[in-house]
C-alpha positions in Angstrom: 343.9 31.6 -100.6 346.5 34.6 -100.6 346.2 38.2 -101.0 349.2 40.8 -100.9 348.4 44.7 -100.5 349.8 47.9 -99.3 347.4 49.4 -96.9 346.4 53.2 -97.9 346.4 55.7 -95.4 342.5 56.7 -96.5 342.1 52.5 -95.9 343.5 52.9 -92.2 341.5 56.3 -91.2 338.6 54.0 -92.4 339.1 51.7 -90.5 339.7 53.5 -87.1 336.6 54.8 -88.1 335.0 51.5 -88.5 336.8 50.4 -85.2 334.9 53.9 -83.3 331.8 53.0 -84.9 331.3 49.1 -83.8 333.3 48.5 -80.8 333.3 51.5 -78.3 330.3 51.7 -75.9 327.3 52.9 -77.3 327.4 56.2 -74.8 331.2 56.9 -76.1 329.5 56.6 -79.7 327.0 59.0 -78.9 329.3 61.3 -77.7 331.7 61.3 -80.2 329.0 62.0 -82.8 327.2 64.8 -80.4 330.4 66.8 -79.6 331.2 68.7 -82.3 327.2 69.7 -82.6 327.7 70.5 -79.0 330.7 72.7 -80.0 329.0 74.7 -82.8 326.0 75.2 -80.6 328.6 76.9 -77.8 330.4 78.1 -80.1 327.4 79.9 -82.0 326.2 81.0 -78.8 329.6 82.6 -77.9 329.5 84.6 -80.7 326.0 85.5 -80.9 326.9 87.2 -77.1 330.0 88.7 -78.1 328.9 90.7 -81.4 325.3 91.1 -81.5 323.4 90.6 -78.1 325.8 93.4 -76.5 325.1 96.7 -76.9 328.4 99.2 -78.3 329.3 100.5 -75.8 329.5 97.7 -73.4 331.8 95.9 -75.9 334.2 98.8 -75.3 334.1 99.3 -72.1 337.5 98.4 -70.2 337.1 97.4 -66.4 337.6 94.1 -64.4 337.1 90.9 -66.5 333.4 90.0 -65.0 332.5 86.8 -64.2 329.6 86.1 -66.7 332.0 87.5 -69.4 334.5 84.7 -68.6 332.0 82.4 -68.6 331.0 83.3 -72.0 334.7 83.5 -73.2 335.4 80.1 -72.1 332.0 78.2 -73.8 333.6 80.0 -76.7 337.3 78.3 -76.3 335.6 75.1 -75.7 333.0 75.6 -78.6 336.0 75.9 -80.8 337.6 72.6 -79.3 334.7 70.4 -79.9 333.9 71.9 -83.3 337.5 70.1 -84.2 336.9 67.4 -82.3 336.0 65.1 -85.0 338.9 66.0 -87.5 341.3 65.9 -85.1 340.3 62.1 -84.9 341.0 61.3 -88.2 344.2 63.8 -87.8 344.5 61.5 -85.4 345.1 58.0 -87.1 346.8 59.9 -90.4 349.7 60.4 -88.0 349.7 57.2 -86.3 349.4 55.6 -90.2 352.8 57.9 -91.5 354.3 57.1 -88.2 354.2 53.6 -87.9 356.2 52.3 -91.0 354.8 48.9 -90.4 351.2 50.4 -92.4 352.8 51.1 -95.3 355.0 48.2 -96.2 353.5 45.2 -98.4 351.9 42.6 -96.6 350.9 39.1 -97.6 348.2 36.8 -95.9 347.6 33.3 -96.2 344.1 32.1 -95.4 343.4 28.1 -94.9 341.1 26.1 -93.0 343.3 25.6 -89.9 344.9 29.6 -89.7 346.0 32.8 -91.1 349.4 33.1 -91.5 350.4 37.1 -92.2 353.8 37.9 -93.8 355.4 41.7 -94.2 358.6 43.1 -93.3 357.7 44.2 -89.8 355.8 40.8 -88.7 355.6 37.1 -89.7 352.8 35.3 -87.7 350.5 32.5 -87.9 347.2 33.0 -86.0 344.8 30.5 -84.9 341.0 30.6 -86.5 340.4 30.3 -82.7 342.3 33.3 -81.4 340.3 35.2 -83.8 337.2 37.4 -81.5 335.0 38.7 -84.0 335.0 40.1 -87.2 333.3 43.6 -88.7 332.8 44.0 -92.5 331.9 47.7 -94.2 331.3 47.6 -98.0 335.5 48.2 -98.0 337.3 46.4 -95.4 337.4 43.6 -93.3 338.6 44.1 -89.4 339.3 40.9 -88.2 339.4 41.0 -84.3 342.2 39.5 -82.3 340.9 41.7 -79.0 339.0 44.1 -77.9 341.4 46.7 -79.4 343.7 44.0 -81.7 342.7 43.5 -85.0 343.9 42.9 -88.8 342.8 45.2 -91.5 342.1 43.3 -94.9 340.7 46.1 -97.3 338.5 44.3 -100.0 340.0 45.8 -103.1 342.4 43.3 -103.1 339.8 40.5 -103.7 338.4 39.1 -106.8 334.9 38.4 -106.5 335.1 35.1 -106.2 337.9 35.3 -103.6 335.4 37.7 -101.6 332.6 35.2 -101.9 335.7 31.9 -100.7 336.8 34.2 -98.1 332.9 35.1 -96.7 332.5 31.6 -96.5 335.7 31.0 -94.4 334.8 33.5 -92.1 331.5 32.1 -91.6 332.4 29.1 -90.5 335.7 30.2 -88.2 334.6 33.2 -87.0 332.3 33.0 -84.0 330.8 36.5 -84.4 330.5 38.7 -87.8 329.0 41.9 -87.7 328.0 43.8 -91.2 327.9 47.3 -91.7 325.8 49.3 -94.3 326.9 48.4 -97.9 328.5 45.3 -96.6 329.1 42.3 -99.6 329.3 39.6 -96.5 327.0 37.3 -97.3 
């Protein structure tokens, strides 16, 4: 089986996302997802202190900086840093994608029963079903896992249906681990 595509920058921000979502330690996942609802909590906070909890005329008093209003000046900074904590991820991997030009040129990969050979203008490779880890399908793509932090993005799109259903079967039998995430079409 062959399949030639251009990956799309929306196609590689998914995947990173996929990538957070499946492979980091589940404390780093609950972080990520908690730190921006941390921020706006802070960040609520700060400016529940600094425009409706003080009275008038302490807000215009001028003296030395006090402790507790640094404090409160600083959950605010950091409130605002965690709020754009999550964009700046996907930020993140839309500058790696227009950086690298390697994501953006056509690729072509070969799948058989004995590897997968993958052909574009920046690499030309044949891989091993045995070097391949693990594999993590979302109803889009398919990550197919070299390493921990390696891996090949296949978006589905460039499938038929009955390629999808030849190339689930494939990865069934060569792949030692497959994990499926919501909306998934792996059988």
């Amino acid at each position: 089986m062959q399949i030639n595509y251009i990956l799309t920058e929306d196609e590689f921000i998914d995947a990173q996302k996929l990538y957070r979502a499946t492979s980091l330690p589940l404390f780093r996942r609950i972080l990520q997802k908690s730190l921006p609802w941390i921020g706006a909590v802070l960040l609520g906070a700060w400016t529940l202190r600094m425009f409706w909890w003080w009275p008038a005329h302490y807000m215009s008093q001028v003296g030395p900086y006090t402790l507790p209003r640094f404090a409160w000046d600083i959950s605010g900074f950091v409130g605002i840093m965690l709020v754009l904590y999550g964009p700046s991820q996907d930020l993140a991997a839309s500058k790696q994608y227009i950086e690298e030009p390697g994501f953006q040129c056509p690729v072509t990969m070969h799948f058989s029963e004995e590897n997968v050979r993958v052909e574009s203008e920046t690499i030309n490779s044949e891989v091993s079903w045995n070097s391949f880890t693990h594999c993590v399908a979302s109803e889009s793509l398919f990550l197919l896992y070299l390493s921990r932090k390696r891996f090949f993005i296949i978006p589905k799109r460039v499938f038929t249906a009955d390629q999808v259903a030849e190339f689930c079967q494939l990865l069934q039998k060569k792949v030692p681990s497959i994990t499926r995430r919501t909306g998934s079409t792996l059988n």
